[in-house]
N, C-alpha and C positions, 0 to 999 in steps of 0.2 A: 218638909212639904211647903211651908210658907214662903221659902226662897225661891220653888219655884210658881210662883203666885203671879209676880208680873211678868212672867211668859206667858204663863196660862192666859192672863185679861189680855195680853197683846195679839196672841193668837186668837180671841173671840172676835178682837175689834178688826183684824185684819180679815178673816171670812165675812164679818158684817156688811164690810167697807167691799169687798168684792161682789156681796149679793147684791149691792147697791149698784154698782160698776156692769154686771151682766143680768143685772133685773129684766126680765122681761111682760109683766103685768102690772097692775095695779097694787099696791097702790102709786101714787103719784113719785116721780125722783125726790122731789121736793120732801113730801110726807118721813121716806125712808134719806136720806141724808138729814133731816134734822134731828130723827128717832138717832141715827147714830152721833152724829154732834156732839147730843145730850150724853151719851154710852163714853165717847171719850174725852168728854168735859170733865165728866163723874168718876172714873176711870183711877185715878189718886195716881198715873202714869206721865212725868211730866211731859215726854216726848208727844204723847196722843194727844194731853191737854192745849201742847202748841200748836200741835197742827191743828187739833179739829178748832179754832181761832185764829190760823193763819185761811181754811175751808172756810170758815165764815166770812171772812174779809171779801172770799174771792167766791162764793156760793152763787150769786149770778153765771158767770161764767163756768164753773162748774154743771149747772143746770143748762144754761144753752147748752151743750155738748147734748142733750136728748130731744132739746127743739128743733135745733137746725143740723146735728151731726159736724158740724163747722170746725174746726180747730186751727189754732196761731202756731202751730207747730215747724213748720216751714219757716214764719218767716220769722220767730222768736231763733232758730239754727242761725240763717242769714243772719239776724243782729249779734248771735253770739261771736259770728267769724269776721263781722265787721271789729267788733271791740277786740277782739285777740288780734288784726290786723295794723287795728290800730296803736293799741298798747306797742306792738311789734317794731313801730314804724318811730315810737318816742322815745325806744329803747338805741335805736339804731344813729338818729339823728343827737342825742348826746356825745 
């Protein structure tokens, strides 16, 4: 049973992580992404432990997405296909 233990904490933190994502009341985004943070800080899982520290780094912008609904998704695509256009072009010019 112990080995399947960090499935079990991965599968909590990922329903957590989604009640957060389709929250619709109170409390604050804020409140419920820090409660989980802490959950996969603590977690002893190192993949959750990086991410929920890569979430912090980037928690502002995480949290606009419930202020303004706004997202860099479009044009974060664009930059992707500029740099693979470009890599394409130094590959070519050698």
């Amino acid at each position: 049973m112990r080995i399947n233990e960090p499935i079990f904490k991965a599968m909590l933190l990922k329903e957590a992580f989604r009640r957060f994502i389709f929250r619709t009341q109170k409390p604050t985004p804020g409140d419920v992404l820090e409660a989980w943070l802490e959950q996969a800080r603590t977690s002893g899982l190192q993949a959750f432990e990086r991410l929920a520290e890569s979430f912090r780094e980037k928690m502002k912008f995480l949290l606009n997405w419930f202020r303004k609904k706004i997202s860099s998704a479009i044009s974060e695509g664009f930059n992707n296909k500029i740099k693979r256009l470009t890599a394409g072009l130094w590959l070519i010019s050698d």
